[in-house]
C-alpha positions in Angstrom: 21.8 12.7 3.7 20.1 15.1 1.2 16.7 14.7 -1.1 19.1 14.6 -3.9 20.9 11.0 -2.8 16.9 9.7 -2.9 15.4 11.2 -5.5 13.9 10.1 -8.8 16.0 13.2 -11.4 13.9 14.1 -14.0 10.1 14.8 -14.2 7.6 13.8 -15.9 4.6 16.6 -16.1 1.5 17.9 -17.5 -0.1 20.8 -17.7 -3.0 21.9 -15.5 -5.5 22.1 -19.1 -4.9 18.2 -19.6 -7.3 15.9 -19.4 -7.4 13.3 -16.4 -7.1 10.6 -19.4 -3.9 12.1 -20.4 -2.5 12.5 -17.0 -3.5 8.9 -16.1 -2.0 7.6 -19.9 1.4 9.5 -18.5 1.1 7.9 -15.3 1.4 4.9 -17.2 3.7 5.0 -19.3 6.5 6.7 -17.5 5.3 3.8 -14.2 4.6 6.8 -11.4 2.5 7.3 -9.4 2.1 11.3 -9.1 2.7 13.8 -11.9 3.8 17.7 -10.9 1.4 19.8 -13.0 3.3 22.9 -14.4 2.4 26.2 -15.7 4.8 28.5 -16.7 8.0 26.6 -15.3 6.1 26.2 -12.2 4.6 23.7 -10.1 1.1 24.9 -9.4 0.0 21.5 -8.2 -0.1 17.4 -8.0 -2.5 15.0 -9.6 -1.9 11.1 -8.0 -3.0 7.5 -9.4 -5.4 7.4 -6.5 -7.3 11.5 -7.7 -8.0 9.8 -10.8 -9.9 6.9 -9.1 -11.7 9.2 -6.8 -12.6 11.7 -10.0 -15.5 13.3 -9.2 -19.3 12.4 -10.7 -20.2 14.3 -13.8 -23.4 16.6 -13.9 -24.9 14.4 -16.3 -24.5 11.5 -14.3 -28.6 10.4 -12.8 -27.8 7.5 -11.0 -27.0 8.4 -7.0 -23.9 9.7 -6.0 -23.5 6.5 -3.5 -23.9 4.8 -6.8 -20.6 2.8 -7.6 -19.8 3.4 -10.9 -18.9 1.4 -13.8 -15.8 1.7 -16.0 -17.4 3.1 -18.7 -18.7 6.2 -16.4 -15.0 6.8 -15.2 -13.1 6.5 -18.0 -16.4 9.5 -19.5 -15.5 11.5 -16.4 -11.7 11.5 -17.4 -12.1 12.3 -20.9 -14.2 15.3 -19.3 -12.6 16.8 -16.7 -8.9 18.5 -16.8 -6.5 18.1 -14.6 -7.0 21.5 -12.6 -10.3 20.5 -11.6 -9.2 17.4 -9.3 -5.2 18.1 -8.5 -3.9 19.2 -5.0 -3.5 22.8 -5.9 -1.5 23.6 -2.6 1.7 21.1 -4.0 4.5 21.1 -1.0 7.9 20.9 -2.0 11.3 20.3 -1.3 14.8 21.9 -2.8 17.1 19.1 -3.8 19.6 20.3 -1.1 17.1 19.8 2.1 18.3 16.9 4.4 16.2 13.7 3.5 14.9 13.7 6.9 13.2 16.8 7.1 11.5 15.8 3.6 10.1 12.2 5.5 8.9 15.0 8.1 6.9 17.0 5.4 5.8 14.0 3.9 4.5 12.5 7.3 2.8 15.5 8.6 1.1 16.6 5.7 0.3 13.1 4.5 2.1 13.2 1.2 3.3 9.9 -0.3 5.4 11.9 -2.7 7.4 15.7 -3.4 8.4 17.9 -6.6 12.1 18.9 -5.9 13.2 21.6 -7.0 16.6 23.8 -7.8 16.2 27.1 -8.7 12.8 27.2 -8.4 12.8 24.7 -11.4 11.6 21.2 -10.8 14.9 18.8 -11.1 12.6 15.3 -9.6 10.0 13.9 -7.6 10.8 11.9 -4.2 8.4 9.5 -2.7 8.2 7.2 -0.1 9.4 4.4 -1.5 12.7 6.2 -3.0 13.1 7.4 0.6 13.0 3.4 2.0 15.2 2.3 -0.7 17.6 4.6 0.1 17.2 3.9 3.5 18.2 0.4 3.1 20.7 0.9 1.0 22.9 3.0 3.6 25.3 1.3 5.1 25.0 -0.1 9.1 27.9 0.6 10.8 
């Protein structure tokens, strides 16, 4: 079985100068989890649900860093800060004709929950972990 039987075709991206406010509003929308962030027809990096939750503090912030902070203060730091600043700039990725397993593989060792696939050198989708166990338990036992 390859990464294009599991895969989710199509991809939904932003661009590396985007806010984390747009990212997370595309997030949304489109119901992933994980956007590829492109520059030039490339894939120069990830930005997850969970990055935008962990945004970092802005300068102008006083209160302590252990501080939790409210809404208000995250939703300022994503209005802020763009999308280079926080993504994985080191993306991993798979071609859509690698065998599914040796994706799980990459996915498990390098503690990715999802992958940009690509054909050409283009992206073509994004597989995750749950398209992999869906697909999983849609092959038939024998």
């Amino acid at each position: 079985m390859l990464v294009k039987n599991a895969m989710q075709i199509g991809s939904v991206h932003t661009r590396p100068e985007a806010t984390l406010h747009e990212a997370a509003e595309l997030m949304i929308k489109h119901g992933v989890t994980a956007l590829a962030v492109m520059s030039d027809d490339r894939v120069v990096g990830v930005i997850r649900l969970a990055d935008l939750l962990t945004a970092p503090i802005p300068a102008g912030y006083h209160g302590h860093a252990s501080e939790h902070r409210d809404a208000t203060q995250l939703l300022e730091t994503w209005k802020l800060l763009a999308v280079q600043q926080i993504m994985n700039d080191h993306p991993i990725s798979v071609y859509e004709d690698t065998p599914l397993m040796k994706a799980v593989a990459l996915m498990i060792n390098h503690n990715r929950q999802q992958l940009p696939v690509l054909r050409g050198g283009k992206i073509v989708g994004m597989l995750t972990r749950a398209d992999v166990v869906r697909t999983l338990l849609m092959v038939k036992q024998v």
